[in-house]
DRENKOL-747425 format. One record per residue (C-alpha): x, y, z. Coordinates in steps of 0.02 Angstrom, whole numbers, padded with zeros to 5 digits, always signed. Last residue first. Layout:
// DRENKOL-747425
XYZ/...
***
This chain:
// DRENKOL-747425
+07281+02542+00527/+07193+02621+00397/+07157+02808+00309/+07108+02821+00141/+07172+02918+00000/+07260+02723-00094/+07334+02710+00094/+07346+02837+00213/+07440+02757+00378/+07364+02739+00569/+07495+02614+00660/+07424+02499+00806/+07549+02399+00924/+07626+02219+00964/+07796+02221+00993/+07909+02042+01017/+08078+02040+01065/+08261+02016+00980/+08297+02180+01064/+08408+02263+00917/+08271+02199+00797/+08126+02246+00891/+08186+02412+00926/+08217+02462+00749/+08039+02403+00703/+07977+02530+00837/+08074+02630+00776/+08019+02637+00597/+07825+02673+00671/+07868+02820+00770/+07940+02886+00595/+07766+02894+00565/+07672+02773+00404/+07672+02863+00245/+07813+02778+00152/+07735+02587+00185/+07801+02529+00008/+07958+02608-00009/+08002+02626+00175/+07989+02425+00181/+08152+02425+00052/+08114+02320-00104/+08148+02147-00132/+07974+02091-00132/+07857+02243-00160/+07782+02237-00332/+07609+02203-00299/+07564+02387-00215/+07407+02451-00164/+07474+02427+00024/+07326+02339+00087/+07271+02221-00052/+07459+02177-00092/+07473+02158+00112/+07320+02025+00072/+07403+01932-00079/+07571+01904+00041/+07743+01971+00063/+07893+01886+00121/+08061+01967+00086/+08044+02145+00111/+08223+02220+00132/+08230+02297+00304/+08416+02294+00313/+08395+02140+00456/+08253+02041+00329/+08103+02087+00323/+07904+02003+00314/+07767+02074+00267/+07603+02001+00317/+07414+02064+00293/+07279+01973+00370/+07199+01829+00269/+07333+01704+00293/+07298+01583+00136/+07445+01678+00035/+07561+01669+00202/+07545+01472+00197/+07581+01473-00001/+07725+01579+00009/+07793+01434+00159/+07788+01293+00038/+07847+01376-00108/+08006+01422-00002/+08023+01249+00081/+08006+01183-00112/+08143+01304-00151/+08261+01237-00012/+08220+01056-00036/+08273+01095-00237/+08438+01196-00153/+08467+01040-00042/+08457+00904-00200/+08564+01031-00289/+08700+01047-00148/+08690+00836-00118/+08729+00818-00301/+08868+00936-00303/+08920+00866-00141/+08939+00702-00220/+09046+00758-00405/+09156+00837-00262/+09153+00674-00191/+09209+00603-00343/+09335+00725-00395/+09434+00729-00226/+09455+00524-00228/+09496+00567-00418/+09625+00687-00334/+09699+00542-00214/+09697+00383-00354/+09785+00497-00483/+09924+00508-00325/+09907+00313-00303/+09910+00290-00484/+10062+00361-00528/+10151+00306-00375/+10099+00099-00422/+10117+00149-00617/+10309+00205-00557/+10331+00052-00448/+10287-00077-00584/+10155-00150-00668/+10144-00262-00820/+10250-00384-00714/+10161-00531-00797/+10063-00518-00954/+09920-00635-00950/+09778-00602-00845/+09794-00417-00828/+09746-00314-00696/+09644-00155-00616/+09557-00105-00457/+09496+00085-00392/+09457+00072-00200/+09314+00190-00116/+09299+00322+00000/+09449+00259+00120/+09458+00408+00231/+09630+00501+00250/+09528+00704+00221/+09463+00596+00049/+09563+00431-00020/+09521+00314-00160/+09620+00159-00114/+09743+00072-00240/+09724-00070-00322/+09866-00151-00452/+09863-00323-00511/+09963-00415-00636/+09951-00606-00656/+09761-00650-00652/+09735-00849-00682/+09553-00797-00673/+09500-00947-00563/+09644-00941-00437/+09623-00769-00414/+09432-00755-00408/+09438-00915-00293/+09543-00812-00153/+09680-00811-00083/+09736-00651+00001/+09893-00559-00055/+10057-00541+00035/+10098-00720-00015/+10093-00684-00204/+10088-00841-00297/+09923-00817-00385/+09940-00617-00398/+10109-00629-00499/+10175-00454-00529/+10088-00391-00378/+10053-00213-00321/+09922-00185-00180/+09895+00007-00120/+09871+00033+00072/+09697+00109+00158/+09696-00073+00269/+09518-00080+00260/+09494-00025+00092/+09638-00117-00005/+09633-00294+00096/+09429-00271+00045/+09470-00230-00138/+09601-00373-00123/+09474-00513-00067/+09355-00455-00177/+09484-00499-00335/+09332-00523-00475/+09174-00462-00438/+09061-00535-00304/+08897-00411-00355/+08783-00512-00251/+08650-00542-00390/+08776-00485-00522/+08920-00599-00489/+09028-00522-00594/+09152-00600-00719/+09030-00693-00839/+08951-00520-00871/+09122-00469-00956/+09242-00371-00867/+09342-00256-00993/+09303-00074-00891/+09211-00065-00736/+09100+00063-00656/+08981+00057-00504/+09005-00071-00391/+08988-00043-00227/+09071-00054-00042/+08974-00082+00104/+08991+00069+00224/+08794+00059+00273/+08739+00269+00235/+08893+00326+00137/+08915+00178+00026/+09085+00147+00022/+09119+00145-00183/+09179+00042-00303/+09286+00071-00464/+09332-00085-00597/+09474-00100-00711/+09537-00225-00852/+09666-00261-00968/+09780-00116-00885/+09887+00003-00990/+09929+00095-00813/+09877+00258-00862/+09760+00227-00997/+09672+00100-00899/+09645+00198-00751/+09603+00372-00851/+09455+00259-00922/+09416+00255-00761/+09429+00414-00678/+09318+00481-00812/+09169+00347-00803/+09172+00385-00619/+09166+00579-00644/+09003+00549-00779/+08931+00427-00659/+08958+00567-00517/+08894+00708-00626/+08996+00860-00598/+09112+00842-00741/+09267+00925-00797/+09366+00869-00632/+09426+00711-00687/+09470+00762-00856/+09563+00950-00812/+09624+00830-00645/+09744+00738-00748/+09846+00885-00839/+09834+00989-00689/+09933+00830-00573/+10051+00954-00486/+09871+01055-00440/+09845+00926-00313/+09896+01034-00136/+09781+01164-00199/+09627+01035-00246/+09662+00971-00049/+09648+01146+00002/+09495+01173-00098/+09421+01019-00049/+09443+01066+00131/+09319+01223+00097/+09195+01110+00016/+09187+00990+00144/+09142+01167+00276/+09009+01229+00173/+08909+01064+00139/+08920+01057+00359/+08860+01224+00349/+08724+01181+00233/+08685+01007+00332/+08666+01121+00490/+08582+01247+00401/+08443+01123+00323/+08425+01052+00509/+08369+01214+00576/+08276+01243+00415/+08172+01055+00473/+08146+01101+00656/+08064+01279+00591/+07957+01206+00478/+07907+01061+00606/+07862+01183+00732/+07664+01167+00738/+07564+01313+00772/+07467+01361+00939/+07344+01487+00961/+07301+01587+01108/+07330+01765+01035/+07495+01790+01099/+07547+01599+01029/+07508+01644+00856/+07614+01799+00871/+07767+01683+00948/+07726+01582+00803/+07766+01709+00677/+07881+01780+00768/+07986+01614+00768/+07938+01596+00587/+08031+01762+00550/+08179+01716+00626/+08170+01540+00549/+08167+01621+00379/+08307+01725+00414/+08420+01590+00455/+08367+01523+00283/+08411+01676+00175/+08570+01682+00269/+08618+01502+00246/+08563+01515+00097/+08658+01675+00040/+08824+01572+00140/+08788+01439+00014/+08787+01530-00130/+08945+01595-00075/+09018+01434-00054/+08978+01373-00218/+09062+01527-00300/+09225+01473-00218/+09207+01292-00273/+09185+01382-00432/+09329+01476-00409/+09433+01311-00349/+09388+01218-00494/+09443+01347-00608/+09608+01362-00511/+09624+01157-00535/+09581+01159-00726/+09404+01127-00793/
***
């Protein structure tokens, strides 16, 4: 996927987002009146429904808003096309990481490479890909792989290292890993998002001195900036999926509360779409096809009385509570 395709379907992300958004803000509308019924007749209903969509929008705007500066950021990239078509053709984050680097070692013609990651939640950084190392050369009940001390130089300070001889480098660290390793050529460079250090991306050579110079150093530091962009894209992918499935569960959830009601509810959204609609309005109406149909479709015999009174409760944002006679299946009801 090129950088305009990216874009469009960072594009099309956003508007599924703002039909969430809507879909939810209209859910907590209609639970308000919900409860606010429940309250008129003396009973009381917990909130935790309500709480929890009010949160969902808040992390769905906030979804909304990262992908919006990714675009830009993809925009201001789009000089590196040939690059980000590999890095960005994947929405997987292993799948992205795996990418990025094998597109390390081909563009510097590094021994070895390894990625980590801030974790988002406690800001440690992580391994999670690595190219060459053998198990000898991680730690893997602390995960102390090779060069720490640079990854951490690299991260906190948010500045690329470039050595040509890491063990008598002054500007570097010591560390065992260096010493140990005999490592000559090492280049690490931070993985950058909106100027936060997201994660460093590491490679060297234990033998060939001077394998990198200041064009792999440029080269890798701009690679370094768009696979910064590909990986958390790769992240709020995951974190839009893992919201849609809380989304849908929500949804299930809530058609399985209004099932159990035994009175009839229909719920509608501003154009008077129906949009909730349970077994015992079904029962009512006659009519088990209603959801995404216009109210006046189903209740077409009620009084025009009836259609402004819903009118006035929307423009009002308050509560009516009133009797409508309507034929239904050649009977009369309320």
């Amino acid at each position: 996927m090129n950088p305009n395709e990216t874009s469009n379907a960072l594009s099309s992300s956003q508007v599924q987002l703002a039909v969430l958004q809507k879909r939810t803000k209209d859910m907590i509308r209609m639970l308000q009146q919900y409860h606010q019924l429940l309250r008129q007749r003396g009973l009381n209903s917990p909130m935790d429904a309500v709480d929890n969509l009010a949160k969902l929008d808040n992390k769905l705007t906030h979804v909304s808003r990262s992908l919006g500066d990714t675009q830009v950021q993809l925009r201001q990239l789009r000089q590196l096309a040939s690059t980000s078509a590999l890095i960005n053709s994947e929405q997987e984050t292993d799948a992205v990481l795996n990418e990025v680097m094998e597109t390390v070692i081909r563009l510097t013609n590094a021994e070895r490479g390894y990625i980590v990651l801030k974790n988002r939640e406690t800001g440690e950084l992580e391994f999670r890909t690595a190219r060459g190392l053998s198990a000898s050369d991680t730690n893997t009940g602390e995960r102390r792989i090779v060069s720490a001390s640079v990854i951490h130089q690299v991260a906190e300070s948010g500045k690329p290292i470039l050595t040509d001889n890491a063990s008598t480098d002054r500007n570097i660290n010591s560390s065992d890993s260096i010493i140990n390793f005999a490592l000559r050529s090492i280049l690490a460079v931070p993985l950058k998002v909106r100027n936060e250090v997201i994660g460093v991306a590491y490679c060297d050579n234990r033998i060939v001195r001077g394998l990198f110079k200041k064009n792999e150093l440029d080269l890798l530091t701009s690679f370094g900036q768009q696979a910064a962009v590909a990986i958390e894209n790769a992240r709020l992918f995951e974190d839009i999926r893992g919201k849609l499935a809380s989304i849908e569960a929500m949804q299930t959830q809530l058609y399985n509360i209004f099932a159990s009601i035994t009175s009839a509810v229909i719920t509608i959204n501003r154009d008077n779409y129906i949009i909730v609609y349970n077994e015992a309005a079904e029962r009512l109406t006659g009519n088990s096809t209603a959801m995404g149909h216009p109210l006046q479709e189903v209740l077409g015999n009620v009084t025009p009385h009836f259609y402004k009174q819903i009118e006035s409760v929307q423009n009002s944002g308050q509560q009516k509570i009133w009797a409508e006679q309507f034929e239904s299946e050649g009977k009369m009801t309320y």
